[in-house]
Every structure is written in structure tokens, then in C-alpha cells.
C-alpha positions as CSV (number, residue, x, y, z in Angstrom):
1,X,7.1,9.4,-5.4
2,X,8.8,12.7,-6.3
3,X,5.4,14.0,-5.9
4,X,4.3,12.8,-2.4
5,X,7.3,14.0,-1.1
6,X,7.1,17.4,-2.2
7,X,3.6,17.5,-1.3
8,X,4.5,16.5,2.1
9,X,6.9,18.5,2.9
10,X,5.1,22.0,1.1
11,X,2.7,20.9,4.4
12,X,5.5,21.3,6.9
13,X,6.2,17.6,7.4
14,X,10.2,16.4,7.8
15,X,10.5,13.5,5.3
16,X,13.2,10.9,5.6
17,X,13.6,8.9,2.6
18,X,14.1,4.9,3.6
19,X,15.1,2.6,0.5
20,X,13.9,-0.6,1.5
21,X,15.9,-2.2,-1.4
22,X,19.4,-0.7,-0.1
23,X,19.3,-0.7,3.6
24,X,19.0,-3.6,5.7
25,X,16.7,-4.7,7.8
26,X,18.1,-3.3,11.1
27,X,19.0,0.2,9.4
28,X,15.3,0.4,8.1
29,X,14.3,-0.6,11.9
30,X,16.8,2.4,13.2
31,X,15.7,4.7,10.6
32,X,12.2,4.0,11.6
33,X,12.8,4.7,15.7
34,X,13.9,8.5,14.4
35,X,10.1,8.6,12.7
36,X,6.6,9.7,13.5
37,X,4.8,8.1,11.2
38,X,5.1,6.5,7.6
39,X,4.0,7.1,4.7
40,X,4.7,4.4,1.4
41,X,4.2,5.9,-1.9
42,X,2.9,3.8,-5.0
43,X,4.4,1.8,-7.6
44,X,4.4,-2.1,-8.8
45,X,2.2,-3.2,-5.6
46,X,3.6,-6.7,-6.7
47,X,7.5,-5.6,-6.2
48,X,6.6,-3.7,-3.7
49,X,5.3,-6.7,-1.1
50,X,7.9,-9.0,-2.9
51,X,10.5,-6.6,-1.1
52,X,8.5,-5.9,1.9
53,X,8.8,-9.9,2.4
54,X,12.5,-10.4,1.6
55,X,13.7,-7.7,4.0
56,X,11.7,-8.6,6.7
57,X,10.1,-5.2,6.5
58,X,6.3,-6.6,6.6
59,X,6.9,-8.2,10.0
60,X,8.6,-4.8,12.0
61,X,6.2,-2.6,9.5
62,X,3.2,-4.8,11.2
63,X,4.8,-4.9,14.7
64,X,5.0,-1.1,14.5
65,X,1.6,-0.1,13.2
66,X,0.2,-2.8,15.8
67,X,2.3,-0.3,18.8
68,X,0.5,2.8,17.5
69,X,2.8,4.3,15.1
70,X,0.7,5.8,12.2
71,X,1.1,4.2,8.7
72,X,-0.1,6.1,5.8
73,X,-0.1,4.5,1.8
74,X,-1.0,5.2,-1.3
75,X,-1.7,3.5,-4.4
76,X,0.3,0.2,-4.3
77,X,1.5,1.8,-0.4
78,X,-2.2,1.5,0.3
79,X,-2.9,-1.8,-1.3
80,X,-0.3,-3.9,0.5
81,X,-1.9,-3.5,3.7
82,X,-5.3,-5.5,2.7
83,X,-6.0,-8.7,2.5
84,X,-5.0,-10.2,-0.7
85,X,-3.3,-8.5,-3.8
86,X,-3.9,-11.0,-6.9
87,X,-6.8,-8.8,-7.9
88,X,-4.4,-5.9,-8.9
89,X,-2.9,-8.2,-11.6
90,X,-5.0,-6.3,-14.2
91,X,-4.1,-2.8,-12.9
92,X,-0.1,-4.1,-12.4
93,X,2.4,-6.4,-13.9
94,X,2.8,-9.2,-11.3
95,X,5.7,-10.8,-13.3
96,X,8.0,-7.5,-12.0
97,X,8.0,-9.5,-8.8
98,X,9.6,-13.2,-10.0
99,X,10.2,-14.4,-6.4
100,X,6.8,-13.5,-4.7
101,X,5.3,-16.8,-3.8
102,X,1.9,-15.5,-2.5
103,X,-0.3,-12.4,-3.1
104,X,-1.5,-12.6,0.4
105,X,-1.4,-9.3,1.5
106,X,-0.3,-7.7,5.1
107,X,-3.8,-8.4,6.2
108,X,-4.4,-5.6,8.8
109,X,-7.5,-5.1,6.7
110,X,-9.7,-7.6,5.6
111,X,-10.7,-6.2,1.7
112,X,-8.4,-5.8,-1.4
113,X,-7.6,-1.8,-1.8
114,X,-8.6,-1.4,-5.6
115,X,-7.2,2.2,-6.0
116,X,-7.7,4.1,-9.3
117,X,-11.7,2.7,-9.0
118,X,-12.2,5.7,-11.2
119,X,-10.2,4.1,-14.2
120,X,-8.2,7.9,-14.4
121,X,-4.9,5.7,-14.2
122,X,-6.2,2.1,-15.8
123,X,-9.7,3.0,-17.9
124,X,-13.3,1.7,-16.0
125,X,-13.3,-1.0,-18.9
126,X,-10.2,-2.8,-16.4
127,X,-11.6,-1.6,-13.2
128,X,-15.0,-3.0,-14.2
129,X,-13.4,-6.1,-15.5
130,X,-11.5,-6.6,-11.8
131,X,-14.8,-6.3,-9.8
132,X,-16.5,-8.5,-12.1
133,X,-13.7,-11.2,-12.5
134,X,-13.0,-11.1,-8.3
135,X,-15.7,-9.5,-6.5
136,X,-17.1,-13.0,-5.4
137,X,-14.2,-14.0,-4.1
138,X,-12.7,-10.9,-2.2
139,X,-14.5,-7.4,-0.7
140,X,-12.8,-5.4,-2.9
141,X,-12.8,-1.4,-1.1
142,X,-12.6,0.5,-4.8
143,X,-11.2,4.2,-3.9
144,X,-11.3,6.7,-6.5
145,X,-8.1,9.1,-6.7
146,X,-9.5,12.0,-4.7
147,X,-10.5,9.5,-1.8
148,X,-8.9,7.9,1.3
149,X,-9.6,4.8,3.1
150,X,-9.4,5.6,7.3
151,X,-8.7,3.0,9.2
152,X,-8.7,3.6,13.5
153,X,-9.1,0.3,15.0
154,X,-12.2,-1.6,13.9
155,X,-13.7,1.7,11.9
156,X,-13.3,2.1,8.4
157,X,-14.2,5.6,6.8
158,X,-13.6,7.0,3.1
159,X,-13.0,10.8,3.1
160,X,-13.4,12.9,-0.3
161,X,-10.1,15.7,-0.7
């Protein structure tokens, strides 16, 4: 996290932090009228949707992205937003998230984000195991570290840094 926001703001951009675990949900919605855009760094993508859920964040996060403002994730930030996130049970510990009752994803894409596909964070033998264990039952988007997934409206494009 320290990273992205460094890297963010060495490329001019203002960065307000917004701790989703301390404010509530009408302070994150306030902070979030004062933003252009957001951007949701990584981390357990299982605590991470658990606490998107219990603050009522996935619902304004959704309303917001649906009104045009610009949402931008990585890693686990990234993953949320697909379909389903079960399959990231071998890349992350799902059990740091006791109380989420459904891996069902924010589903503004229809694929499971698989990031790290080039086993730099996890080792291929995992990643290889993931798409072989769940890649007939979800369309799994694998995006290696130096890639992004682009998503403007109905197109979906993967750009190379």
C-alpha cells in the first residue's frame, strides 16, 4: 500500500487515504464526493470484500462506478470487482475473513481476476494448480504483474507496463 501511494503521488496525483475499517459508511461516502477517482490497493482479497460487505461499501462503491466515477485496483483491489473470488483461496488465506458468507464477488465483470498469473508472488506450480482445479467452472482473466485489465463499458483490454 505504502508503495501505490508513493507511486501515485511521485505522478502528480493527490491521494486521500480512506480506511474502510475506521470510518463509517457515510464518512467513506463524503470522503468519496471530495474524490476523482479510486484506486484500492491489495491485500487478503478475502478481508478485503468481507469489509467491503459489512460497511456497506460494495453497494455506494457499485453505485459510483455505475455514475462514471473511475475505479482503479490492484491485486486483491482488482480481484473484488469480478465475478467470484473462491478461486483465490490458493493464492490467499480465506479464513482471515471468518464472517464472509459468500465469495461472490462485486460482479461488474463477469471472470475471476487471477493476479500474480506469473507465480512471481505465489510460484506457477499454485497458479497452474488454480486454473486446473477452477478453470471449468469460472473464466478465470490470469494477469501477470506488469499487466492491467481495461475495462470501458462492454470492452475489456490487457495493456503490458
Amino acid at each position: 500500500m505504502d508503495l501505490d501511494r508513493r507511486t501515485l503521488r511521485e505522478q502528480g496525483f493527490t491521494v486521500t487515504d480512506i480506511d474502510l475499517e475506521i470510518l463509517s459508511a457515510s464518512e467513506t461516502a463524503a470522503a468519496l464526493d471530495d474524490v476523482d477517482a479510486v484506486f484500492v490497493s491489495g491485500g487478503n482479497v478475502f478481508h478485503l470484500l468481507s469489509v467491503l460487505r459489512r460497511t456497506g461499501v460494495d453497494r455506494l462503491l457499485t453505485d459510483r462506478v455505475r455514475a462514471g466515477m473511475l475505479y482503479l485496483g490492484a491485486s486483491a483491489g482488482a480481484c473484488v470487482v469480478g465475478a467470484d473470488i473462491e478461486p483465490l483461496g490458493l493464492l490467499d488465506d480465506p479464513t482471515e475473513a471468518p464472517d464472509l458468507t459468500s465469495t461472490t464477488g462485486l460482479g461488474w465483470i463477469d471472470e475471476v481476476i487471477v493476479p500474480h498469473a506469473d507465480g512471481i508472488v505465489s510460484g506457477r506450480a499454485v497458479v497452474d494448480e488454480l486454473r486446473i482445479r477452477y478453470g471449468s467452472r469460472f473464466t478465470l482473466r490470469m494477469l501477470a504483474d506488469d499487466q492491467a485489465l481495461l475495462v470501458s463499458g462492454s470492452e475489456r483490454s490487457v495493456i503490458s507496463s
